[in-house]
C-alpha positions in Angstrom: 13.3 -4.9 -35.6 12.4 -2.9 -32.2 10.2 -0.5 -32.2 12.8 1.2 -30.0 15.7 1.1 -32.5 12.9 2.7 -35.2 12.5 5.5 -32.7 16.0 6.4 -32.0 16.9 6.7 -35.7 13.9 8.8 -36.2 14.8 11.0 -33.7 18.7 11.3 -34.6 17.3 11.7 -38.4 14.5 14.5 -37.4 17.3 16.5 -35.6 19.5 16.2 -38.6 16.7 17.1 -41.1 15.6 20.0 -38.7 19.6 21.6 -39.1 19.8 24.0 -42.0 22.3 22.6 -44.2 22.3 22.1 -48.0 18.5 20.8 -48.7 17.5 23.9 -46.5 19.5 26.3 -48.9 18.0 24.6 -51.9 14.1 24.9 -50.5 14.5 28.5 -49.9 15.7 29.2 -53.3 12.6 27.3 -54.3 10.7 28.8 -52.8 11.2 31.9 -54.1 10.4 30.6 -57.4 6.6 30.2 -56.5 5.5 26.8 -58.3 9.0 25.2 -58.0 8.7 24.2 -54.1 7.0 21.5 -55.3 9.2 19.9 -58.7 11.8 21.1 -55.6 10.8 19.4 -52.7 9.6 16.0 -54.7 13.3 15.6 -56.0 15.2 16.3 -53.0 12.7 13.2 -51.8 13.7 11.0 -54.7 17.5 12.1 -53.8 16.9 10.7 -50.3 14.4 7.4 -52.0 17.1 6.2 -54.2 19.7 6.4 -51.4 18.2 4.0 -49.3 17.7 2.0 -52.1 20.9 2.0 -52.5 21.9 0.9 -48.9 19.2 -1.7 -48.3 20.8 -3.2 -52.1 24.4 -3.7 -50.1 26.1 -0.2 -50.6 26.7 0.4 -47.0 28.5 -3.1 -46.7 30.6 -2.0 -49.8 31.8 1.3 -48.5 32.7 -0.6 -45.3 35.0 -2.6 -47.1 36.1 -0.1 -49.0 36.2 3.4 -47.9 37.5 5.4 -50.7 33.8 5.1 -52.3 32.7 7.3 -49.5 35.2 10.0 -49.9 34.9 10.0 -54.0 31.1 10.0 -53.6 31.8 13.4 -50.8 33.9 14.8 -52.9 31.0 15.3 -56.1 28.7 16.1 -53.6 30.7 19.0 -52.5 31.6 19.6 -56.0 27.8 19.8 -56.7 27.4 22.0 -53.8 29.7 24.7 -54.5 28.4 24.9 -58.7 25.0 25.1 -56.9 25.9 28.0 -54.4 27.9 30.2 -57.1 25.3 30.3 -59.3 22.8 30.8 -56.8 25.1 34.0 -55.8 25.5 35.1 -59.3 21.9 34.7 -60.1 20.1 35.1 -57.2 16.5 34.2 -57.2 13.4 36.3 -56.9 9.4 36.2 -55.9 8.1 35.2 -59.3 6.9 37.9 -61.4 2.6 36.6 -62.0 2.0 38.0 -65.4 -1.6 37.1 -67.7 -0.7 35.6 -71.4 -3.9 36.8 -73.7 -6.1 33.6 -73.0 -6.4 35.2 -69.4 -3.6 32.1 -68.0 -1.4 33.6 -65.1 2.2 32.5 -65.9 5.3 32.4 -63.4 7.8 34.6 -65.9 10.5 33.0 -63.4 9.3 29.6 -63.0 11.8 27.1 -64.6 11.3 23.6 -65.7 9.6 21.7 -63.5 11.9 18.6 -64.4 15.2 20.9 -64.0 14.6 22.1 -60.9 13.3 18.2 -59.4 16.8 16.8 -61.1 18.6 19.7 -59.3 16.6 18.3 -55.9 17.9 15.1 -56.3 21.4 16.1 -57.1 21.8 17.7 -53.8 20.0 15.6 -51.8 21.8 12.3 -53.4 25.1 13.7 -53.4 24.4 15.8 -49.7 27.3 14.4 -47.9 24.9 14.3 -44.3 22.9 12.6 -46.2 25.6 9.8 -47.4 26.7 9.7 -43.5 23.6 9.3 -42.1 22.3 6.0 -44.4 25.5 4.7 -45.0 27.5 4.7 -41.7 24.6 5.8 -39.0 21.3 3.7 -40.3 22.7 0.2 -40.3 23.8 0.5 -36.8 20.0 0.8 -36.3 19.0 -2.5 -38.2 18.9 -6.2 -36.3 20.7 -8.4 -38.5 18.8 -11.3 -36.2 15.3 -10.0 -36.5 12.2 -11.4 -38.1 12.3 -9.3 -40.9 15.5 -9.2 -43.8 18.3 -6.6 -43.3 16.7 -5.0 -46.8 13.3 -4.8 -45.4 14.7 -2.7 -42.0 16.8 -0.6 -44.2 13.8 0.3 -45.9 11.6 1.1 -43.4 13.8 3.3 -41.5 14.5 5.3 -44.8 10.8 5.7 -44.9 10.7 7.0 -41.7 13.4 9.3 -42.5 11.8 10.8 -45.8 8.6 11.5 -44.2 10.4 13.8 -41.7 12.3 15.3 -44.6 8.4 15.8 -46.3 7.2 17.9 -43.8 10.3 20.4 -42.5 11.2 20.9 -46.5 7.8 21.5 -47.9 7.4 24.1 -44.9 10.6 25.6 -45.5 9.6 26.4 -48.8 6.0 27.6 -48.4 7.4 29.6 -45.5 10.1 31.4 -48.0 7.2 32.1 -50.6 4.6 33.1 -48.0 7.1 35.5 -46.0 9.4 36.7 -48.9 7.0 37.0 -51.9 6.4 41.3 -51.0 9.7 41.8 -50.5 12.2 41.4 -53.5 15.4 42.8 -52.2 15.1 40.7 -48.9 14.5 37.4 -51.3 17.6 38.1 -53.5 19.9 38.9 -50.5 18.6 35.6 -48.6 18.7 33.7 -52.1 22.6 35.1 -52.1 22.7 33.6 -48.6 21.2 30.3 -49.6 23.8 30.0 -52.3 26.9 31.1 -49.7 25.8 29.0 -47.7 25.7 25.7 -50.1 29.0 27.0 -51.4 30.9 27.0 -48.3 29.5 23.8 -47.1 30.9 22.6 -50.2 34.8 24.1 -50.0 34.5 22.7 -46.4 34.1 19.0 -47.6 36.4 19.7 -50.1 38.9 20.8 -47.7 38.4 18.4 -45.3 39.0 15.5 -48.1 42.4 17.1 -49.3 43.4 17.4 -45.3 42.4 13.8 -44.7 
């Protein structure tokens, strides 16, 4: 594979990574919640891992074959986007409250499940339609089926490439929300509410655009 092809689907993945969208909405929520950035950011990694696992297995040359897979797998994404975004508007999240149990232990009163909250990471980023796009119709176009390395190996790589990028923008998207939001309750609600609009609508859109299709 050329080092040049590597480099263009970095840079077309970076940009995509560096648009707010969906896995943005879902870091700044988690950030909010203190300790769940990181439960947060490792699923919506593992959302992302098992995708181009998925690809470099022969997924992509299914969907070419057979489109429809694409648009059921869009439509539970969106689905998944919009019962992500209404509760985050109907329960908006918070700084978490620090309070000291009697051994002297600081506890998160906020702080969910570590688990829940990575399973919700990998929800959206698995079902994150730009995400399904991106591996399954943009990142083969990068691969050289004549190279010295299999098509599975390329796939592979350039997925790699593409989670590291996700690594760093999404863990400092959600340090950032902690760091600048943490004093300020009534701001973090109001851009939790936002988060969750924001998810929501991205979700109707998809939806919308199925049924037009």
């Amino acid at each position: 594979m050329a080092i040049g092809s590597m480099f263009g689907f970095w840079g077309l993945s970076f940009l995509l990574v560096l648009t707010p969208g969906a896995d943005w909405a879902y870091m700044i929520r988690a950030g909010l919640r203190g300790r769940a950035v990181l439960p947060s950011l490792a699923g919506l990694l593992a959302g992302h891992l098992a995708l181009v696992a998925l690809v470099a297995a022969g997924v992509a040359a299914l969907v070419a074959r057979r489109p429809e897979v694409l648009a059921v797998l869009t439509v539970l994404g969106a689905a998944y986007l919009v019962w992500l975004g209404v509760g985050a508007l109907l329960r908006p999240a918070g700084p978490v409250a620090v309070t000291v149990d009697g051994s002297g232990s600081r506890i998160g009163s906020r702080v969910g499940s570590g688990i829940g909250e990575a399973v919700r990471g990998a929800g959206v980023s698995g079902l994150n339609p730009k995400v399904l796009l991106l591996f399954l119709a943009v990142l083969p176009q990068f691969t050289d089926p004549g190279g010295g390395w299999s098509l599975g190996l390329q796939i592979l790589l350039l997925g790699l490439v593409h989670v590291v990028g996700c690594a760093a923008v999404y863990a400092g998207v959600g340090v950032g929300a902690r760091a600048v939001l943490a004093a300020r309750p009534a701001a973090a609600r109001v851009l939790s509410r936002c988060s969750g609009a924001l998810m929501a609508l991205l979700g109707v859109a998809l939806l919308a655009g199925q049924l037009v299709g």
